[in-house]
N, C-alpha and C positions, 0 to 999 in steps of 0.2 A: 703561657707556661712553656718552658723547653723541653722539650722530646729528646731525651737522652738515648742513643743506639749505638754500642761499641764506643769509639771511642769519638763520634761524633755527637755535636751539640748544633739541633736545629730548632727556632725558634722562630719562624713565619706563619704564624696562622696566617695573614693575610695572601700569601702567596700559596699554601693550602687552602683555599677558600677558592681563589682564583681560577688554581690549576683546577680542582674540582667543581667548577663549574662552568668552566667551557669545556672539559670531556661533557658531562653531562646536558650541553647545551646541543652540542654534536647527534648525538645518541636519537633523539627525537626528530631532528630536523632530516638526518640521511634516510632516516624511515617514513617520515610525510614525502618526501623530495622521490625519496622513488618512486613513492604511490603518485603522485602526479605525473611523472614522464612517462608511467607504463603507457599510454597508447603511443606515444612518439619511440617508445623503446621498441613497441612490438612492428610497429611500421619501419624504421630503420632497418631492423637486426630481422627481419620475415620474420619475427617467432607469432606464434598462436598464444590463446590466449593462458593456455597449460605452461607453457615457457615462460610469459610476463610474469604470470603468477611465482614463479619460484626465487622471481628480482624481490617481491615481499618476505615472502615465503622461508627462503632460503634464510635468509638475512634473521628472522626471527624466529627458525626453530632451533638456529644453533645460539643465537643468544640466550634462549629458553633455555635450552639443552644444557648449555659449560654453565649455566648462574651457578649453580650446586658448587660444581667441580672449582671453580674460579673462587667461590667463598671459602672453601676448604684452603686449598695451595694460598689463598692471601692469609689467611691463618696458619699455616704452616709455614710458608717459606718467604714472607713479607706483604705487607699489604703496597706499601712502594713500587717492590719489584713486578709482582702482579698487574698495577696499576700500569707502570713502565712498558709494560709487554701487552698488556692490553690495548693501551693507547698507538702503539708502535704498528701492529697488526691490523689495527682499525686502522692508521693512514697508509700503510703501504695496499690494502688490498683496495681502499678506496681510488688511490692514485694507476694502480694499474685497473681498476674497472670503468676509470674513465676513459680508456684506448681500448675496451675489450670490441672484437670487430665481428660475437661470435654470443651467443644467448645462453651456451652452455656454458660457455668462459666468464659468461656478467655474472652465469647463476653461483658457479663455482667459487668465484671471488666474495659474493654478497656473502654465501655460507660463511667463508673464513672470517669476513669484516662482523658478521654477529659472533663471534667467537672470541676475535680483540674487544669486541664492545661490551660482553657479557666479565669478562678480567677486569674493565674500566669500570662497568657502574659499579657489582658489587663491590670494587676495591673501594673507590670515591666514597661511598656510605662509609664505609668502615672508615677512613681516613676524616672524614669531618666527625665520626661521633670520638677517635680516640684525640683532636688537638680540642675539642671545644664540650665545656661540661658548665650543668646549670641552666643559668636562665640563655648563656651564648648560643648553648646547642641548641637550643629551642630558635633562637632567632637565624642560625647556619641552618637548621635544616628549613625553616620558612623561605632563605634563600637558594637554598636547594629547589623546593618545592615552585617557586617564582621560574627559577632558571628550564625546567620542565617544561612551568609553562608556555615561556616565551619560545622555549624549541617547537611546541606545537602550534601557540597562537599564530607564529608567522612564518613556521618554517613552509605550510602549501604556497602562501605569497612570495618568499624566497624562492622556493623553487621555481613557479611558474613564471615568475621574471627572469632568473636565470637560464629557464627554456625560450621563453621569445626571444631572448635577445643572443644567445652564447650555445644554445642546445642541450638537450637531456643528459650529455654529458659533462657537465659542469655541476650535476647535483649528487657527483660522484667525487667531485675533484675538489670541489670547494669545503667541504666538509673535513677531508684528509689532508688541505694545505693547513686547515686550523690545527688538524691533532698536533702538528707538527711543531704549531706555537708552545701545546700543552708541554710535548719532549722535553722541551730546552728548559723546562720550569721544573723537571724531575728530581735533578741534582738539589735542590731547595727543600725537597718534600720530607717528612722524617718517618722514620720506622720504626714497623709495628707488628708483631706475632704473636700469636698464642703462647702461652707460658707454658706449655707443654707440648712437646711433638710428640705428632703422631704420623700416622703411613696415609700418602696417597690414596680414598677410595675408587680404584681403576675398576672393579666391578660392577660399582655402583655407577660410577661416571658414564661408561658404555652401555651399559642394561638400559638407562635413562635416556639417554643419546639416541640410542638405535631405537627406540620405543617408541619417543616422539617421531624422531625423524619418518617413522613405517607410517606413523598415524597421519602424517599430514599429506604424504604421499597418496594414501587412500583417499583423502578428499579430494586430493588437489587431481589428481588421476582418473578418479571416478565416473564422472561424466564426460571422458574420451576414452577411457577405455570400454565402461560399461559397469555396471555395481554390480553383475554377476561375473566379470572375469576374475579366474582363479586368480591373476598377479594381485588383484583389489581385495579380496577374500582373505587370503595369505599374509595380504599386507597389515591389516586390521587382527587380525589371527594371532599374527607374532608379537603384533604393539600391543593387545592384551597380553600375551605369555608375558613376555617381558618386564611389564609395569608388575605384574605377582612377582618376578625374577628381583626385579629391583626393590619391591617391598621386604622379601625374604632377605636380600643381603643386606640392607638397613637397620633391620631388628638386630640382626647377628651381630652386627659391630661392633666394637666398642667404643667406637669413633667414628659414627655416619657421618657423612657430607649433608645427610638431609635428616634430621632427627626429629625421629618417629616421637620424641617424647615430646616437643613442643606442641606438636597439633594434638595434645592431650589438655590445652588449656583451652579452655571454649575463648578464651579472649583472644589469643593470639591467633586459634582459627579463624573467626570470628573477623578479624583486620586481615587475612589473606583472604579469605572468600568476600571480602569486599573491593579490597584491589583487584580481584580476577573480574568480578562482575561487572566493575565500573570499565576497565579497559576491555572488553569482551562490547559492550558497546560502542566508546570512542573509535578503538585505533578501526572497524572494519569499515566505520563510517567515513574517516580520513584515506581509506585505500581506496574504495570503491564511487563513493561521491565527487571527488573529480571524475574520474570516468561516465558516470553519469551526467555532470554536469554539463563535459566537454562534446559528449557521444550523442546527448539525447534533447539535451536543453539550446546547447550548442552555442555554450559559451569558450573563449578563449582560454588557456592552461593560466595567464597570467589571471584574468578576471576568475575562472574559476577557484585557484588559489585564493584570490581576496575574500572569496565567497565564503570560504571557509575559517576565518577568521573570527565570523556571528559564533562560529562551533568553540574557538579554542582561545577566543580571547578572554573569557571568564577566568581558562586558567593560569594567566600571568598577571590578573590583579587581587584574586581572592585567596591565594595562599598564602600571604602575607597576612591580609584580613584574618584568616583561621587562627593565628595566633593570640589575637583579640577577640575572638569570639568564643575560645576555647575555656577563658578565663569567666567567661561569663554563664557558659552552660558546660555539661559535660559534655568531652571529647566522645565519647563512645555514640552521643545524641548527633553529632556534626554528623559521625560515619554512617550511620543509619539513615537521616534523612540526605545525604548527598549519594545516598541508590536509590533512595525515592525518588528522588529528581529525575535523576539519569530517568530512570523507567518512562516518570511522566511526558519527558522530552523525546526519548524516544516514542513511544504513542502516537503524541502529537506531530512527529515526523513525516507522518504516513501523508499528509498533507501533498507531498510533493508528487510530479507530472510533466509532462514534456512542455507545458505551458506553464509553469509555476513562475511568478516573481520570487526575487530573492527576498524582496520583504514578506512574503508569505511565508518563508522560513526562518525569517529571523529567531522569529519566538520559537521555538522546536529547537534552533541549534545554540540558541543560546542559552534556552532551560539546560540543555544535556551538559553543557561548556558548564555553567554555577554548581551541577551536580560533580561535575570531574574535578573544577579550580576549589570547593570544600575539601577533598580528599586529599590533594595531592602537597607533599610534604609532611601531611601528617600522618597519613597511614604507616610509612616511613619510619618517623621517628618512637610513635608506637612499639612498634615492632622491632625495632631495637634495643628499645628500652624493654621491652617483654623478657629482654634474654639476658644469660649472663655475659658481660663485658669480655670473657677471653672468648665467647663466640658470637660476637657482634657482625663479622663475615660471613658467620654460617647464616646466624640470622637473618642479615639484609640478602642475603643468598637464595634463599628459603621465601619470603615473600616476593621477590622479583623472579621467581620460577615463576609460580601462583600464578603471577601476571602476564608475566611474559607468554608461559605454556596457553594459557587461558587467552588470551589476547592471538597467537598463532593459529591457535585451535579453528577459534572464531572467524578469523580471518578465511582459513582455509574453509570450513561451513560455509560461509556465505558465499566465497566463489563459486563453491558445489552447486548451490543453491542458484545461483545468477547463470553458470555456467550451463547449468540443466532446463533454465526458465528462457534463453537465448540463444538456446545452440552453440553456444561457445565465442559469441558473437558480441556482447553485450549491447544490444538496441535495442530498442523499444519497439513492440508493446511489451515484450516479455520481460526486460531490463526494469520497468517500473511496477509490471507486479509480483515480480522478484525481488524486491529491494524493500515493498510495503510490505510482504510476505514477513521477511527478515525484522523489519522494526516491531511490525508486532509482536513477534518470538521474542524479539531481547525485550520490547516491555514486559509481558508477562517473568520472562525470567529472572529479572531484573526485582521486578515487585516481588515479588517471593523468598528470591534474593536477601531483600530489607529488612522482611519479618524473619529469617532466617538470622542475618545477623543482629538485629537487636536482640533475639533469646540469648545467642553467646557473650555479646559484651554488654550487656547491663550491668555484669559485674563492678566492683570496684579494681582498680589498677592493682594487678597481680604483684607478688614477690617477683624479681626474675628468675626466668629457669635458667636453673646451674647450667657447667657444661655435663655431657652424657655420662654415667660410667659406666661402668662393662654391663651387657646384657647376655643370655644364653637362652 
């Protein structure tokens, strides 16, 4: 169907489907790819283990951070243009973090590149649910959900090839020569805004911003500075004030970026407290498990990468699956048992030791891998479908914080946690009961998690929620 904007007529789904998913293929893989090189990054550039940390870190609290703000401006001022400026900003800061000769300067750059990549995803969602409706959208976001997977299934074995053979900085470069294919496909794309403007929220965007950003800082700090210095205290201090600061100016809106009225549906809660939990397991497992693999088991970055494939190759055959299986039982039943899963894989993780086969882990990482490949694409299209169509932005906005924040969060915890169990050192013995420490906290959280969300969506599929109108 053609997408009519001014006085242009564009009619490529095919070449929206494309561009949107190799941004999206990107997104996943620069974030597995640096979690593999952190030891080669922290040995090159002298940084500690406070400094590798913020090559993840970085990278994912400002993607966390803009999703709000990026769903708002692609509904505001184009989902295209947004997309365009996303995608641009993610290859320029990848391309000069591949020559950074300096740990503050990679840190500096990964911030800016979650920032481009946070205007990319949530634009891409918005941009396949407004060309594709019906039973297409259902099978677009299935390929959505496949393209996910394949950024995680293979991007640790991508990387850690690309390190044996080219070095850690090629998992910077290669990533931002692709955005650059995306570029050229921009002109093709068709546009899309909300039917009604409204204003920038730049209060909301900062109070958020500056909130997370305090908050991972205290983790990420904590165990070199100490948990009782005032900078770590203050830091934690301000990131609560602020999340009250950014709740208060939400309500007052007339026009949040983060609308306080959807998480008033226990369903659409219900599908973000599922996407938080399920990535709140995978991604710290993908950061930290090369390091361990490479540090303690002492395997190769390339072998270790492949090792991690048992984790994430579930999730580039079974989202596809989910499309047929969804027709078979209720979708709200898929979401509920793919946190059970998770939980039960992680459990069964704790398995692992500086002597562990990788076939010892198979089952463990591939349980967790069927719990993440169930969910993904469909949580997605959910939650899009939950909202009204002029804030589909906000929406896909809205659950990729969830995930995003939740998934940063966690990351930042478990470093604290490994950080505090090794002296900042990550090796064993403290590195592995640090890490079984961890898996058993995300099982339990995880299971609680399930029975949490099955209360909220048992429902039947909601009306969608309008867009907001004035509150006071």
């Amino acid at each position: 169907m053609a997408v009519r904007t001014g006085r242009i007529v564009r009619n490529h789904p095919a070449v929206v489907l494309v561009a949107v998913l190799l941004s999206t293929l990107l997104l996943p893989l620069s974030l597995t790819g640096a979690s593999v090189a952190l030891p080669d990054i922290g040995r090159d550039l002298d940084a500690g283990l406070a400094g590798v940390q913020w090559v993840v870190n970085g990278y994912n609290a400002t993607f966390a951070s803009f999703m709000l703000a990026a769903g708002a401006l692609a509904d505001l001022l184009g989902r295209r243009r947004v997309f365009a400026t996303g995608v641009a900003i993610f290859a320029g800061s990848g391309l000069l973090g591949a020559v950074a000769g300096d740990i503050l300067l990679l840190d500096a750059l990964r911030a800016l590149a979650g920032v481009g990549a946070a205007a990319a995803a949530t634009s891409a969602s918005a941009l396949l649910a407004g060309m594709f409706h019906g039973p297409a959208r259902a099978r677009a976001f299935s390929l959505f959900g496949t393209t996910i997977g394949v950024g995680l299934a293979f991007g640790p074995s991508i990387a850690g090839l690309l390190i044996d053979t080219l070095g850690w900085r090629a998992v910077f470069a290669a990533p931002a020569v692709a955005a650059l294919v995306v570029l050229a496909l921009v002109p093709l794309l068709p546009e899309s805004r909300a039917p009604h403007s409204g204003r920038i929220d730049w209060p909301g965007t900062v109070s958020f911003t500056a909130a997370l950003l305090l908050l991972i800082f205290g983790f990420v700090q904590g165990p070199e500075f100490g948990w009782h210095d005032p900078r770590i205290i203050v830091a934690f201090a301000a990131a609560l004030a602020l999340l009250v600061v950014f709740a208060r100016v939400e309500r007052r809106r007339a026009d949040p970026m983060f609308d306080l009225a959807l998480l008033a549906s226990p369903r659409f809660l219900g599908i973000c407290l599922a996407a938080a939990t399920i990535v709140a397991v995978l991604v710290p497992l993908l950061v930290y498990l090369p390091s361990y693999l490479t540090t303690v088991v002492g395997l190769t970055p390339g072998t270790a990468g492949a090792t991690l494939i048992l984790l994430t190759a579930p999730t580039l055959a079974l989202p596809m699956l989910t499309g047929v299986l969804t027709r078979l039982v209720p979708a709200a039943l898929v979401i509920v048992v793919s946190v059970a899963v998770v939980a039960v894989g992680a459990a069964w993780a704790t398995v692992l030791g500086p002597h562990v086969h990788v076939a010892a882990l198979a089952g463990p990482l591939l349980t967790i891998g069927v719990g993440v490949g169930l969910s993904i694409g469909l949580l997605d299209q959910l939650a899009i479908s939950s909202v009204a169509a002029s804030r589909a932005a906000t929406g896909a906005g809205m659950i990729n914080t969830a995930r995003l924040a939740s998934e940063t969060v966690a990351i930042a915890v478990v470093g604290a946690v490994l950080a505090s169990t090794t002296a900042g050192r990550l090796a064993d013995p403290g590195f592995t009961s640090g890490l079984r420490t961890v898996l058993w906290s995300m099982a339990g959280v995880a299971l609680a998690a399930a029975v949490l969300v099955a209360v909220l969506v048992r429902r039947a599929a909601p009306t969608p929620v309008p867009a907001t109108v004035g509150r006071h």
